[in-house]
C-alpha positions as CSV (number, residue, x, y, z in Angstrom):
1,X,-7.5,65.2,59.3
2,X,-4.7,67.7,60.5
3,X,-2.8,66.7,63.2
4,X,-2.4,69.4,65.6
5,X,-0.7,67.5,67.9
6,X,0.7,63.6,69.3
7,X,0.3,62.7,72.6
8,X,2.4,63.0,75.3
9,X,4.7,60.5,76.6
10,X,2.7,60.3,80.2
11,X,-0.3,58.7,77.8
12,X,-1.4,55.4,77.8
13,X,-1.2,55.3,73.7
14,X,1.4,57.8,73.5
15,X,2.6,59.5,70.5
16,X,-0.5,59.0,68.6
17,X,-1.6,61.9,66.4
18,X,-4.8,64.1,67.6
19,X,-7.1,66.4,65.9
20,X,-6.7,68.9,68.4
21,X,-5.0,69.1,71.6
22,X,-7.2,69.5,74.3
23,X,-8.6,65.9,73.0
24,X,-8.8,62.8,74.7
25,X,-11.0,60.7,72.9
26,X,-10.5,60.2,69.6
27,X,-12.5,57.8,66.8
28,X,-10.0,55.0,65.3
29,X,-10.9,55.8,62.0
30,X,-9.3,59.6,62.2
31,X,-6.3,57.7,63.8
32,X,-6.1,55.8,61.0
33,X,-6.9,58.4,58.4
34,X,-3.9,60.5,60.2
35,X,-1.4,57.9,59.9
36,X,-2.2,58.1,56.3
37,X,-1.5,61.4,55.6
38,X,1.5,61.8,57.7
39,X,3.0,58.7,55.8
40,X,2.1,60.1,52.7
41,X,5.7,61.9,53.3
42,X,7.4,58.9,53.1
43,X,10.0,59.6,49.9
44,X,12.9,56.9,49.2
45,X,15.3,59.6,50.6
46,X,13.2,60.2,53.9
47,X,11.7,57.9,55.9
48,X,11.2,59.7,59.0
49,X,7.1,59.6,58.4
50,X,6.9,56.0,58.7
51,X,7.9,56.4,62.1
52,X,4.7,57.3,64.1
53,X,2.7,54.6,61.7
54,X,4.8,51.7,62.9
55,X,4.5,52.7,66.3
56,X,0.8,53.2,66.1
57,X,0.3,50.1,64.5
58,X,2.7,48.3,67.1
59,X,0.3,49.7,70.3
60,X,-2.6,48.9,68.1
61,X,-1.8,45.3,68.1
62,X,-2.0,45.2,71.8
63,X,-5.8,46.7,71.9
64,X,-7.3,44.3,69.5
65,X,-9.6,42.5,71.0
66,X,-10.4,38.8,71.4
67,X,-13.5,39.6,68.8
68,X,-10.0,40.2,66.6
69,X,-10.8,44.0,66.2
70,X,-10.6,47.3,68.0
71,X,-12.6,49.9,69.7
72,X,-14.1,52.5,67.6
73,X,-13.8,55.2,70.1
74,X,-10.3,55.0,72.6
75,X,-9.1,57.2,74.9
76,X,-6.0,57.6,74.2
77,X,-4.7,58.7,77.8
78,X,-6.2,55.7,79.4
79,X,-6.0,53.6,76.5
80,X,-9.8,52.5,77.6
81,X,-12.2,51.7,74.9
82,X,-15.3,54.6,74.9
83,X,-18.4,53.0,73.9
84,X,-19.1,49.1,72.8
85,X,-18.7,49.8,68.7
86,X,-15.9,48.2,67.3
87,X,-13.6,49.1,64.4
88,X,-11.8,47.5,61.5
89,X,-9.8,50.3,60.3
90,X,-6.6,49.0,61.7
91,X,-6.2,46.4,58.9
92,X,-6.0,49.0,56.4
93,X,-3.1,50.5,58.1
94,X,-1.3,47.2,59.2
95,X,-2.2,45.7,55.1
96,X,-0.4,48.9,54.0
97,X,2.9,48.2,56.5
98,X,3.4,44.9,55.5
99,X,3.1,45.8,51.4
100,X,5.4,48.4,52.2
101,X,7.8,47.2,54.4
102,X,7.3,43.6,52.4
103,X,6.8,42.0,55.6
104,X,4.9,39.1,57.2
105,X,4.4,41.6,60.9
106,X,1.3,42.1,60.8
107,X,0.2,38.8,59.5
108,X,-1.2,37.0,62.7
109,X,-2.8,40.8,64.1
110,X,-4.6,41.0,60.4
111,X,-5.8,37.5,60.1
112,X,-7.1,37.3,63.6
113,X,-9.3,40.5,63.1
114,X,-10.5,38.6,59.8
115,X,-10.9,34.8,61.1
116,X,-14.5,35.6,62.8
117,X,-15.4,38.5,60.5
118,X,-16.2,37.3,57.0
119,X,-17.3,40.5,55.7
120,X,-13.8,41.8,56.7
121,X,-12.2,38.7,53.9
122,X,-12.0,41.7,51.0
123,X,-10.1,43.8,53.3
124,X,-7.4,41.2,54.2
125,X,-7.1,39.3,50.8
126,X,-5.0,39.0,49.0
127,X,-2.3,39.5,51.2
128,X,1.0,38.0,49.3
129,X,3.3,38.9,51.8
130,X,1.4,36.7,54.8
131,X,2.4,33.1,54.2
132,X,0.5,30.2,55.6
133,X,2.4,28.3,58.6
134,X,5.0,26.7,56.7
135,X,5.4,22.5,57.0
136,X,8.1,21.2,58.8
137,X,9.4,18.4,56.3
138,X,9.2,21.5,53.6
139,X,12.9,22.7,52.9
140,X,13.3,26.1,53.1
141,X,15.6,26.5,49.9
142,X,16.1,24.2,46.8
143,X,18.9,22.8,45.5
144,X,19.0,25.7,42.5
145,X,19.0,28.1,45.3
146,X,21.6,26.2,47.2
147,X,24.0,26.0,44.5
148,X,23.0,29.6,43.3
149,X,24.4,31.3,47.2
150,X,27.3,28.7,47.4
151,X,28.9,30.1,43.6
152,X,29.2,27.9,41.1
């Protein structure tokens, strides 16, 4: 998809790309597709790109629903949901921020959408960078790693 333009800031989901202008409603697979394409940009020296995709993916987390996913159709000035078919495509998006980014942010939004889904476990797994909760009589360094930081 080309994006001919991002919504304005008076929008519900603002700055989120649009196939064409005078469009309100858009599916959140071609949200999701666009994000691609406009991060493909992304170069070590320019990061600019990866902008828009964070801040998609940030609003995104806040529209997933208690199922754990998101509306197929949303209009993006109200931010309402268009239809009862729901969508999965966010996790592609929010897998490929926390590989890049080596983050853990999307962990808990990505695992939720997955937990009553099981034909969604492909898409989520393996997911390195998502730890389990960690135990609280587990130390959080060794004593190789202590020594290691302190010098010798």
């Amino acid at each position: 998809m080309t994006i001919a333009a991002w919504t304005s800031a008076d929008w519900c989901c603002t700055c989120f790309p649009l196939p064409d202008p005078d469009t309100e409603v858009v599916e959140m697979d071609t949200i999701v597709s666009a994000l691609f394409q406009h991060a493909s940009r992304i170069t070590e020296a320019d990061r600019t790109a990866l902008g828009p995709a964070m801040h998609v993916a940030h609003i995104l987390v806040t529209r997933q629903g208690a199922d754990g996913l998101w509306p197929a159709r949303l209009n993006l000035r109200t931010g309402y949901a268009v239809g009862e078919k729901r969508s999965a495509a966010p996790i592609r998006l929010m897998r490929w921020l926390n590989q890049l980014l080596f983050s853990t942010e999307f962990g808990p939004t990505i695992r939720h959408a997955a937990s009553g889904h099981p034909d969604l476990q492909e898409l989520t797994c393996p997911l390195p960078f998502i730890p389990e909760e960690p135990s609280i009589t587990e130390e959080p360094w060794d004593e190789d790693d202590l020594q290691h930081t302190q010098g010798e």
